[in-house]
N, C-alpha and C positions, 0 to 999 in steps of 0.2 A: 677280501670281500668278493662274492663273486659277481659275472657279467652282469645277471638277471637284477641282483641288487643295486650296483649301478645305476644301469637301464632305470631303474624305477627311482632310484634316486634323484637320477637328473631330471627325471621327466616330472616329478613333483616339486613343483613351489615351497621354497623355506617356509613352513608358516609362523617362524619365529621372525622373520622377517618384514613378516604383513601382517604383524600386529601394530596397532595406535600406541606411541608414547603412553606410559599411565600420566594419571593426574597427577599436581602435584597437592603435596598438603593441604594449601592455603584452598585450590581448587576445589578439589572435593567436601573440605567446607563449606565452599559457598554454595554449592549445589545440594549440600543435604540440607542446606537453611531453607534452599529456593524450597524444595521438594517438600520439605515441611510445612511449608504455608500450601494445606490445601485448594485454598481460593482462592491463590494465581495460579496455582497446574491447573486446577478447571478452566478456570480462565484463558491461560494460554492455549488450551488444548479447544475448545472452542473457538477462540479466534481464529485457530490453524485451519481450523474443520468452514467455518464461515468463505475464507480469504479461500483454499485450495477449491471450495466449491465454486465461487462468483471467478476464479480462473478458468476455470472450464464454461462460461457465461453460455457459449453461445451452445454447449453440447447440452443445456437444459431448458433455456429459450429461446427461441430458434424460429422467424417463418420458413426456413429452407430444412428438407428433411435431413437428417445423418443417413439413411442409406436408401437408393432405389435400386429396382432391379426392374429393367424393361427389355425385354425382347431378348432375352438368356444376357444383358449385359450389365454391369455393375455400373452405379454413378454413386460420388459422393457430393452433393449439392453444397455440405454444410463446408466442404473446404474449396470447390471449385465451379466458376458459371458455366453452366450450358445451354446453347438458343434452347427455344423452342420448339426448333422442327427436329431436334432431337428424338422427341417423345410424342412425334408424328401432328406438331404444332404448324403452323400456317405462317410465324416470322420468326425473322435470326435472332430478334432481342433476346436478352438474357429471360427464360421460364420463370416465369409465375407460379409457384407451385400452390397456392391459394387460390391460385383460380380453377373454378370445377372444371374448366374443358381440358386441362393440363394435368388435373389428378384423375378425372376421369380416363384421360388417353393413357396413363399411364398401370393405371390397375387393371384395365383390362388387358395384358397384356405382360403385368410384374405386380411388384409389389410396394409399401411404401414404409420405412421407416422415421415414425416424426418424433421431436423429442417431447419432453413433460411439457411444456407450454409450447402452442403453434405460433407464441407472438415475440419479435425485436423489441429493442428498445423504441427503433421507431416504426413500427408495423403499427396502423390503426383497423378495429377491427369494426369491419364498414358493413356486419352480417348481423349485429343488435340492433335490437327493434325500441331501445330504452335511449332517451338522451341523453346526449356526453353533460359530466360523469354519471359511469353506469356503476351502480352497486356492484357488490364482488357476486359474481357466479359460479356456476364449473368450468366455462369455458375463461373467465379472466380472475381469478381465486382472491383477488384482492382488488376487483374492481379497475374502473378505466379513468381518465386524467379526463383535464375539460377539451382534450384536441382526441379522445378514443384509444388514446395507447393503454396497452397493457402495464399497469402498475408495479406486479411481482416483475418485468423485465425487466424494467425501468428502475425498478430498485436491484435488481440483480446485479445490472450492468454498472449502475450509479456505486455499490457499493465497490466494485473493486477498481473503478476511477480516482474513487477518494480516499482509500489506500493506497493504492499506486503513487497516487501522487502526493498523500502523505509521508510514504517510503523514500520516495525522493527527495522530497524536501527536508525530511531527518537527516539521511545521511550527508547530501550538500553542505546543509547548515552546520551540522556536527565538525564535517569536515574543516569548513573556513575557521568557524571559531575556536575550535582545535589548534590548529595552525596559530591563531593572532595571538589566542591568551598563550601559546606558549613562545611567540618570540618576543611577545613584555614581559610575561613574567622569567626567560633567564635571561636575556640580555640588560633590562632593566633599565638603569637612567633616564636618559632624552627619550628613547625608544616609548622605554612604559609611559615617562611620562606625554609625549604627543599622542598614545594610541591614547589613552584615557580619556585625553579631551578631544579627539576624535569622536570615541564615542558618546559622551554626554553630546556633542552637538549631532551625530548622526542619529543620536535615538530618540531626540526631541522633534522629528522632522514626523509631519503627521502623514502615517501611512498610508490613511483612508483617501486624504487629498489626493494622492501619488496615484493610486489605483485610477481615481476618478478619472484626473489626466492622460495616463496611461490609456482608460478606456476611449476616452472621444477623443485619442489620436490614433489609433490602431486596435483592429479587432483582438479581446483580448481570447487567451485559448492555454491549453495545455500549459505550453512552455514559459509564455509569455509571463503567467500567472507565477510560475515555478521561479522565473527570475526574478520580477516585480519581490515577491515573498522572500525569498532569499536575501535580497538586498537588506532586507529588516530583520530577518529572523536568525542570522549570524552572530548575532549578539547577544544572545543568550547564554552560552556556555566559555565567552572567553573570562568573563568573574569567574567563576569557579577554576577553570584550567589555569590563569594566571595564577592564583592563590595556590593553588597544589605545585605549580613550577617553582613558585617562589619560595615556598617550602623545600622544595627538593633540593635544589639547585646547590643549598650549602649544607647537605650532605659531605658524610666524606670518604662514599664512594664515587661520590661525581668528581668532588675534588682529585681524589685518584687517578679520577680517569683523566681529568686536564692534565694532571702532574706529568702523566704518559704521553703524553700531546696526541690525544683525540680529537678528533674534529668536533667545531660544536654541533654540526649536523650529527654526526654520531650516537654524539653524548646525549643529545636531547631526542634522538628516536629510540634507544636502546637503555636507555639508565633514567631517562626524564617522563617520557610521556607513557610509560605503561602504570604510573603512579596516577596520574592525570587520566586517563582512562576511565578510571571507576567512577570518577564521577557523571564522566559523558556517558558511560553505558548507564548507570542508576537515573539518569533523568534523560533516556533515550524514549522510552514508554510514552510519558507526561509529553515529550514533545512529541511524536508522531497524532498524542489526542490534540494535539493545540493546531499541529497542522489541518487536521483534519475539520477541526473547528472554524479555520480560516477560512477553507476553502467554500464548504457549506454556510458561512455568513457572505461572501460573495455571493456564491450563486443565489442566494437569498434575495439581494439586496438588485440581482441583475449584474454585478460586476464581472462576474466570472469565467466560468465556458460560454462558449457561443451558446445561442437559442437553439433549442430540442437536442442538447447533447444529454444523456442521462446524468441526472446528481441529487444527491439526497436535500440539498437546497433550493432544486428546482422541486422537488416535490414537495417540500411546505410552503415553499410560495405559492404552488396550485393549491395545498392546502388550505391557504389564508386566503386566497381569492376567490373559494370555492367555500366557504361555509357551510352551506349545504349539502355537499359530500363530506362529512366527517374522517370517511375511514382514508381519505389523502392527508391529511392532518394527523391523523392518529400513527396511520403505519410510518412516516418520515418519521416521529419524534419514537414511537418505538424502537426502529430502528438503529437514531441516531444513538440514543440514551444508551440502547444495550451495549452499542458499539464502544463509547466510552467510559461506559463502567468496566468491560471487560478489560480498554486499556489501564483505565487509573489500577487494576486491582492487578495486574501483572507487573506491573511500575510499582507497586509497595511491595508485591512479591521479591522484586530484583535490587531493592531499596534495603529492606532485612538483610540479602545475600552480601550485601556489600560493605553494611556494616558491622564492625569490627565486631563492637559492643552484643550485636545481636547472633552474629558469629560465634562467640565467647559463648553466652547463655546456653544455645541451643549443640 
């Protein structure tokens, strides 16, 4: 071979190398199943479109602009504070860009780039001449709450709070219960039988009261909420993964594997819980809607995020208190509704893929 080929040789990447594993069989059935149910890929592909844009919250409602340009030099407001005497202002507090003496001083002089809504989730717009709540206009597209805030913000931001922390509380939960149902169902005797009565008395314990407690002893918030939840919602998926471990368990490829003297850690992460699985991913969906249900009956009820953090349960409670605004009532339950049909119908989508029966058919 000569140098030149060489040379080019080394200097290019294997690309058999940097290819992805293929699927395997069982795989790629399950994905033509998924793909076949047209309305979970809608679905899915929606929620994606929904969730990646309420990630970007603040690059769509915003009162700080994404780009200025004052006196030949660049600011970005929307990621960093700067005084006001920045922009030839009169104190070092962090700019107001809402205020006319601050956009004033600054366009004459630059320019201003603001994003599709000029309102926060808590930005009240103090420049309506209607009182709170104000019908939807051009300037608030879905109208103002009974304290003036912008609704489309406040539902922007509210929506990917209550994903987030949906998200979180799936995986958590998944995680713990994951875990329990699988060291009763293969260790089994004492073990299964303490966890079982474990759980019948921890799942008899009334949630609602907990929360209460929880509340008027410490402000409840994010986290707070995330553990409070947790503590209860852990038990969901250890029936199912105990039943599938306990199935497995007397296989007799597992037996094989003891025969070898595998560890049970081993055994049960490698030969035990990829059978167990399916079931948690098939009812991973159902549960992020239940979390998400949780949260927004909190906020609902007043239990949840602190006051004026955004949530789609603080907006039908403005709803409910607010009869006379309809369209606070209307757009939370819109919302919420879309939000959860789109999960239930990705959950039957993922539901089909995993089963056997409907695998076979299709």
């Amino acid at each position: 071979m000569s140098i030149r080929g060489l040379i080019s040789r080394a200097g290019r990447p294997d690309v058999r190398r940097l290819r992805l594993p293929p699927l395997s069989p069982l795989a790629q059935r399950r994905l033509a199943v998924f793909r076949a149910n047209r309305r979970g890929v809608v679905s899915l592909w929606m929620f994606l479109a929904l969730f990646g844009l309420s990630l970007g919250a603040e690059l769509i409602a915003n009162d700080r602009p994404l780009l200025v340009r004052y006196d030949g030099a660049f600011y970005l407001p929307v990621v960093r504070d700067y005084p006001e005497t920045t922009f030839g202002g009169l104190f070092p507090t962090p700019a107001d860009y809402r205020d006319s003496f601050v956009r004033e001083a600054i366009e004459a002089k630059g320019w201003i780039v603001w994003p599709l809504v000029r309102y926060s989730a808590q930005t009240v717009n103090r420049d309506t001449s209607t009182p709170f709540p104000s019908p939807p206009s051009w300037e608030n597209p879905l109208g103002t709450d009974d304290q003036g805030r912008d609704v489309f913000a406040r539902l922007l931001y509210g929506f990917r709070l209550s994903v987030l922390f949906g998200l979180m509380l799936t995986i958590t939960s998944s995680a713990v219960g994951v875990v329990a149902g699988a060291v009763q169902g293969y260790f089994g005797g004492l073990i299964d039988l303490l966890g079982q009565r474990f759980l019948e008395i921890w799942g008899g314990l009334p949630q609602l009261f907990v929360l209460i407690i929880v509340a008027s002893l410490i402000q409840p918030g994010f986290w707070t909420l995330l553990l409070v939840l947790l503590l209860f919602s852990w038990t969901s998926l250890v029936g199912l993964v105990r039943a599938e471990v306990l199935r497995t368990r007397n296989f007799d490829y597992v037996r094989a594997a003891r025969a070898l003297g595998l560890s049970n850690t081993r055994i049960v992460l490698r030969h035990v819980l990829p059978n167990a699985m399916v079931a948690t991913l098939t009812f991973a969906p159902f549960l992020l809607s239940g979390s998400v249900t949780a949260l927004t009956a909190l906020d609902f009820l007043g239990l949840g995020m602190p006051p004026g953090a955004p949530s789609l349960g603080e907006l039908l409670r403005a709803g409910k208190e607010n009869l006379q605004a309809p369209w606070l009532g209307l757009t939370g339950f819109i919302v919420l509704a879309s939000l959860l049909t789109l999960l239930v119908f990705i959950g039957e989508a993922v539901r089909d893929a995993f089963n056997p029966r409907q695998g076979g058919r299709r």
